[in-house]
C-alpha positions in Angstrom: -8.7 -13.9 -2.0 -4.6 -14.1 -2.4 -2.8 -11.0 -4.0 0.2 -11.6 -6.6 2.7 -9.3 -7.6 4.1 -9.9 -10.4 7.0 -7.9 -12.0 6.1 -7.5 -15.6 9.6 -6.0 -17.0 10.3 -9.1 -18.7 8.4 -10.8 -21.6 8.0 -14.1 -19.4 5.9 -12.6 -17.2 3.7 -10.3 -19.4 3.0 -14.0 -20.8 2.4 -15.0 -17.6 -0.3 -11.9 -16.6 -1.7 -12.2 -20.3 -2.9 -16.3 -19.7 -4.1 -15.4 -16.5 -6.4 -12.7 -17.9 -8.0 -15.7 -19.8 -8.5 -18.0 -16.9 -12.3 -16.9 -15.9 -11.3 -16.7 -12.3 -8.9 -14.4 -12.5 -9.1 -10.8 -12.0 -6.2 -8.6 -13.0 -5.9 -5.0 -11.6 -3.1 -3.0 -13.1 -1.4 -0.4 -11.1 1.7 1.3 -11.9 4.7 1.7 -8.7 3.7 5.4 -9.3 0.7 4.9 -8.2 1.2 3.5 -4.9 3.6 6.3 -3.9 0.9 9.0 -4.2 -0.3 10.2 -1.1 -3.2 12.6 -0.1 -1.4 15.9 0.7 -3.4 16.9 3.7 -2.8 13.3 5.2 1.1 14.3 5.4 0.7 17.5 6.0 -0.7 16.5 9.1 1.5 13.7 9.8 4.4 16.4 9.8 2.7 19.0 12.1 1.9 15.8 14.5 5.8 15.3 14.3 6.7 18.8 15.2 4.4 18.3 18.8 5.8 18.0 21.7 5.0 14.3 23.4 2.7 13.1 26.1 4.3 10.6 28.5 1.7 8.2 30.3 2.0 6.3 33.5 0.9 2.4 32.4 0.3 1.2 35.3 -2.7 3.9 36.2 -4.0 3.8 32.5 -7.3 2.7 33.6 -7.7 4.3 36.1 
């Protein structure tokens, strides 16, 4: 499977996505920019408590042991 991304703000490439929604192979999956910046609040909420934490320094060369 191969992703596209095709800007649609001109009227070339709506004509491009709109043939392409013929072609029997083809799926097309709309999604707004919007979209993709919507995040799950709890997933960031703690992403910026883990920031606040102090750090844990590890000796590499006694990892595994």
């Amino acid at each position: 499977m191969t992703t596209v991304i095709i800007d649609t703000k001109s009227k070339e490439a709506k004509r491009l996505v709109d043939y392409l929604k013929t072609v029997s192979y083809v799926k097309v999956v709309e999604n707004s920019q919007d979209d993709a910046l919507i995040y799950d609040p709890d997933f960031v909420d703690k992403i910026k408590q883990r920031e606040k934490q102090a750090s844990v320094k590890l000796d590499v060369d006694n990892l595994w042991k």
